[in-house]
N, C-alpha and C positions, 0 to 999 in steps of 0.2 A: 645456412648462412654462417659467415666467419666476424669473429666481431674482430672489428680495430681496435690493438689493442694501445694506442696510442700518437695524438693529436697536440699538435701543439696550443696552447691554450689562445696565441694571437693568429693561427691558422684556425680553429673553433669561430671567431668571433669575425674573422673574414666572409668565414662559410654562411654564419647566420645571417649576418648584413646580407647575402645575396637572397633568401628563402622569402615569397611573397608571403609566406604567414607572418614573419615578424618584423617584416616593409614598418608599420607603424609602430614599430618599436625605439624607442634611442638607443645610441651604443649604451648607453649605462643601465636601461633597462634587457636587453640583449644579453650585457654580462652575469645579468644574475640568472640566465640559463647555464650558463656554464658550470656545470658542476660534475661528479665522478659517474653520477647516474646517467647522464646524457652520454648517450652507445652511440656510434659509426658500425657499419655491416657494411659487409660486400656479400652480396647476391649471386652467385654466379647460374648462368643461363638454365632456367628450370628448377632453379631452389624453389622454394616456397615461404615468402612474407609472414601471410598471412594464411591458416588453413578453415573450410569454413566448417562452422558448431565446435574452433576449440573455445579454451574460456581465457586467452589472455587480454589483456586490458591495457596495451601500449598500442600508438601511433604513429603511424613511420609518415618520415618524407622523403625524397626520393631527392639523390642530388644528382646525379646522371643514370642512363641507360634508360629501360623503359622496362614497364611492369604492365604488366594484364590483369583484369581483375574478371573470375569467369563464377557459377553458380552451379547450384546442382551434381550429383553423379556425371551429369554429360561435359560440364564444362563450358556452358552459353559463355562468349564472351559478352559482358557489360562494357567494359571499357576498357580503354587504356591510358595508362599512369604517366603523365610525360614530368621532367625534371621539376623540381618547385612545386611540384603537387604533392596530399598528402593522403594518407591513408590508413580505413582502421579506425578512425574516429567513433563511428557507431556504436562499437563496442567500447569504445574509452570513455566516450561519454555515460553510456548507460549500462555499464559491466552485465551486460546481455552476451552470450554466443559469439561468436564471430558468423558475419552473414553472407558471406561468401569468401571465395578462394582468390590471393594475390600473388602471382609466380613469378619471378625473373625472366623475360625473354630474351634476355642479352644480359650481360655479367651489368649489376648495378650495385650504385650504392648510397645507401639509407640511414638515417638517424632515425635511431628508438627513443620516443621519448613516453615514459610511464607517469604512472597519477604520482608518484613521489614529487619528480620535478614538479609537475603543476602543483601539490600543495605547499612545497616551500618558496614558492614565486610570489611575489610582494602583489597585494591583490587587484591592485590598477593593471598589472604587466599581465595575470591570470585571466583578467576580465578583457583587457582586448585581446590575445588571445583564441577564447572562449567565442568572443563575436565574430572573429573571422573567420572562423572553422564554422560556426554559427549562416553567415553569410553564404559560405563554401558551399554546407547543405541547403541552402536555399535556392541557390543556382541549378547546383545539381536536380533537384528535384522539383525545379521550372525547364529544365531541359528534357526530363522525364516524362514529361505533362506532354511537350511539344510532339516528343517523339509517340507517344500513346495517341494523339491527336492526329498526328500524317497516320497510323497505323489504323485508324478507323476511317480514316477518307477514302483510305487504299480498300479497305474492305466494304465501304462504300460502294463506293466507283466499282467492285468487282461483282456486287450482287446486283448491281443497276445494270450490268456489262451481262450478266449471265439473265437478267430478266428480261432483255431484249433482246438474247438467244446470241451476242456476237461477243462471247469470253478470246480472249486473246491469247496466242502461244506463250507458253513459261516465260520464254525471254523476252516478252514485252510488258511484263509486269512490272517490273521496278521501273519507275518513271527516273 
């Protein structure tokens, strides 16, 4: 990744107003993001974000192209990162590892923001924040739930299929 090595401070403050993280922010609490530590990156197709078991402790969001977030030696894809989404939080909140890998799949580009920024943020602006990222993983991890729940119907439906002997060709599995 290549950092930007410079933004105008009323193009900054443009950019943030659009970001649904700090939607509930006012411009004056918005400006006191603005600081030398808040990075801009360009990503170019197949860089790597995020790599996973390193030990950094920043957060990106993503302000155009699109990122993939995948696990393991093989590379399962988990998801994918669309504009206004953020990512990396796991580790920023809990200076734990990084827990999986986030790679550019098209040239993108990202604000880095570290614990610095967040501890010199006035602590109201810190605390909402906190809760939407907060909120973020709650979602995420009731979509996780959903998706583990069609994966056991499916495995259901397949041992109920194969106990009255009529399992189905590969390609009529995926309903």
């Amino acid at each position: 990744m290549k950092r930007i090595d410079h933004i105008d401070k009323l193009k900054e403050m443009e950019i943030l107003s659009r970001i649904p993280l700090f939607k509930g922010l006012s411009a004056q609490e918005r400006s006191s993001l603005i600081t030398d530590e808040l990075e801009f990156y360009i990503a170019e197709e197949g860089d790597y974000v995020i790599k996973q078991n390193e030990n950094d402790h920043f957060f990106y969001i993503l302000l155009s192209g699109k990122l993939e977030i995948t696990k393991n030696a093989n590379h399962s894809v988990i998801a994918e990162v669309q504009p206004g989404d953020f990512v990396g939080e796991i580790a920023f909140i809990t200076n734990q590892p990084r827990t999986a890998y986030v790679q550019a799949i098209e040239q993108s580009m990202v604000i880095r923001v570290d614990q610095t920024i967040m501890h010199h943020l006035p602590e109201k602006v810190r605390e909402k924040i906190k809760d939407t990222m907060i909120n973020g993983l709650v979602n995420l991890i009731n979509h996780m739930n959903d998706e583990i729940i069609m994966l056991h119907d499916r495995i259901d439906d397949y041992e109920k299929q194969q106990a009255n002997g009529s399992v189905q060709l590969a390609e009529n599995w995926q309903k």
